[in-house]
C-alpha positions in Angstrom: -4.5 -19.9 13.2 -3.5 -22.3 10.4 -7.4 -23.5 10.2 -8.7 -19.9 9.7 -9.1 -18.5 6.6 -11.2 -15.7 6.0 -10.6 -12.6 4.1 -11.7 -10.4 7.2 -9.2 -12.5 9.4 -5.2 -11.9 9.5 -3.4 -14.5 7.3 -0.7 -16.0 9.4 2.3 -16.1 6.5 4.6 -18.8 8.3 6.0 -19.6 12.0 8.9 -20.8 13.3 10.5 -21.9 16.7 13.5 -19.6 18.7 15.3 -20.5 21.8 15.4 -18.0 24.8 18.3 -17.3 26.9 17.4 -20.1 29.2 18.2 -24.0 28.0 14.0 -24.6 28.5 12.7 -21.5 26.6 11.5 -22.1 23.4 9.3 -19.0 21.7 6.6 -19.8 19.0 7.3 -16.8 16.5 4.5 -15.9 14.0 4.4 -13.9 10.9 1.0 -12.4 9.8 -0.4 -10.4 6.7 0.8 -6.6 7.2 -2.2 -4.2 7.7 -1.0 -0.7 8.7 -3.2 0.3 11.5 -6.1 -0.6 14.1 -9.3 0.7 14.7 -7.7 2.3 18.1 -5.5 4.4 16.0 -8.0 5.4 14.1 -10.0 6.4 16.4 -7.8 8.3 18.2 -7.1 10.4 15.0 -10.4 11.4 14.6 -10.7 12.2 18.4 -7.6 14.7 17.5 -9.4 16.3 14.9 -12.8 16.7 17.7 -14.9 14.7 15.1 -16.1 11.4 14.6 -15.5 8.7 11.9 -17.7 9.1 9.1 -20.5 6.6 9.5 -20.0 5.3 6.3 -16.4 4.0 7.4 -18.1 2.7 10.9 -20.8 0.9 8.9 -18.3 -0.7 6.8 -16.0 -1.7 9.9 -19.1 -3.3 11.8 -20.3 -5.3 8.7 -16.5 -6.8 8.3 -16.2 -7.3 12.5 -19.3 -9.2 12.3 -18.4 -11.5 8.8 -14.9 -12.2 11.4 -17.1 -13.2 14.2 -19.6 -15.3 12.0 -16.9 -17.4 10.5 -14.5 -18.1 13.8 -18.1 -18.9 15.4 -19.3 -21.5 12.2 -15.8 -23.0 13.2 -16.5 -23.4 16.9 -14.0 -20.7 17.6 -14.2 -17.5 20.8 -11.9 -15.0 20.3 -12.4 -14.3 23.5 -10.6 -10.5 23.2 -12.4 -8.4 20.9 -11.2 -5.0 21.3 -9.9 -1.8 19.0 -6.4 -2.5 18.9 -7.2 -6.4 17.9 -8.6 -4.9 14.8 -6.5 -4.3 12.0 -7.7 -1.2 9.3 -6.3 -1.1 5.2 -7.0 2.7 5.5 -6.9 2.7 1.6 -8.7 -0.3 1.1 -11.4 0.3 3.7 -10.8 -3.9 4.7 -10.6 -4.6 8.9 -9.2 -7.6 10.0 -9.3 -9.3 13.0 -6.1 -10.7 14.6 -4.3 -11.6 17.8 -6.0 -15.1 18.6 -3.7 -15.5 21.9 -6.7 -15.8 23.7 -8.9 -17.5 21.6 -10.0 -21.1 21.9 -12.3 -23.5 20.5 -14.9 -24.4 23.0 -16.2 -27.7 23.6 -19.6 -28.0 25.0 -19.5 -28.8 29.1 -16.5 -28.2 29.3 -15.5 -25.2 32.1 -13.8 -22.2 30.6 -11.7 -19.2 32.5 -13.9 -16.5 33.0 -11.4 -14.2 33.8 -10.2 -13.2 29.9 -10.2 -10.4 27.6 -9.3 -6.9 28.7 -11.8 -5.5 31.1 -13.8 -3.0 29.5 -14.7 -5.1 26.3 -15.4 -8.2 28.7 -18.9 -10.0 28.0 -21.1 -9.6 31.4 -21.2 -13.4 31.2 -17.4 -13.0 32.3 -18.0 -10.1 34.7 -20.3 -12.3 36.8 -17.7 -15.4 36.6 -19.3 -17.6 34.1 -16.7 -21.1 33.1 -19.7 -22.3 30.7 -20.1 -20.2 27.7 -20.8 -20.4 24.5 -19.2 -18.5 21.4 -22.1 -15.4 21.4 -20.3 -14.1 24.2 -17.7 -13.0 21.2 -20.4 -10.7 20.2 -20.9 -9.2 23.2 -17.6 -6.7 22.8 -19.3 -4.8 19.8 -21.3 -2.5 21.1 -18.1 -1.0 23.4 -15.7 -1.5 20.2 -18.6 0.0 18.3 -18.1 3.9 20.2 -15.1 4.7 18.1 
């Protein structure tokens, strides 16, 4: 996370190391950017209310997912778990953000991947079918599920 910089992309502030209650358990900690809610929330609010987000909003949210995606990509990163409550909304600023890179990795070509990551329903087909040699488009392939909030 320390290589990414992007201003659609959670900033990680700092990170440090704490021990577990077992001698061998050390935890990597990390403190990100605050943004006060996700794209799952949000959605869900406007499910409440038995209406959709306005498609201005949507527009705008697709536009900054896909800025995220271009840069990780230009940098050789896959996310790898594109999904609503990986995206992080500024209701008053109308800014998304992309964050929890757990399962992101930067690929190397040849070189066998898992296949079986991300959470199910936003899962690339690619995965579905077991692929281990992907490339990073298969980050793109989440959208159009993300997309029906």
């Amino acid at each position: 996370m320390r290589i990414v910089r992007h201003p659609n992309i959670v900033e990680l502030k700092a990170f440090y190391y704490s021990n577990g209650e077992r001698k061998d358990e050390v935890y990597l900690n990390l403190v990100l950017e605050y943004v006060p809610e996700t794209v799952y929330r949000a959605s869900r609010y406007f499910n409440k209310l038995k209406t959709t987000m306005p498609m201005l909003e949507v527009k705008l949210y697709i536009y900054q997912l896909f800025r995220s995606l271009a840069y990780i990509h230009s940098q050789g990163i896959c996310h790898r778990d594109i999904k609503p409550q990986n995206l992080l909304l500024d209701p008053s600023t109308g800014i998304l953000k992309l964050c929890d890179f757990g399962s992101a990795k930067i690929l190397v070509e040849n070189e066998p991947n898992v296949s079986y990551i991300c959470s199910r329903y936003y899962r690339a087909p690619e995965l579905i079918f077991g692929a281990t040699n992907y490339t990073t488009k298969i980050g793109n392939r989440p959208v159009p599920a993300v997309r029906h909030w």
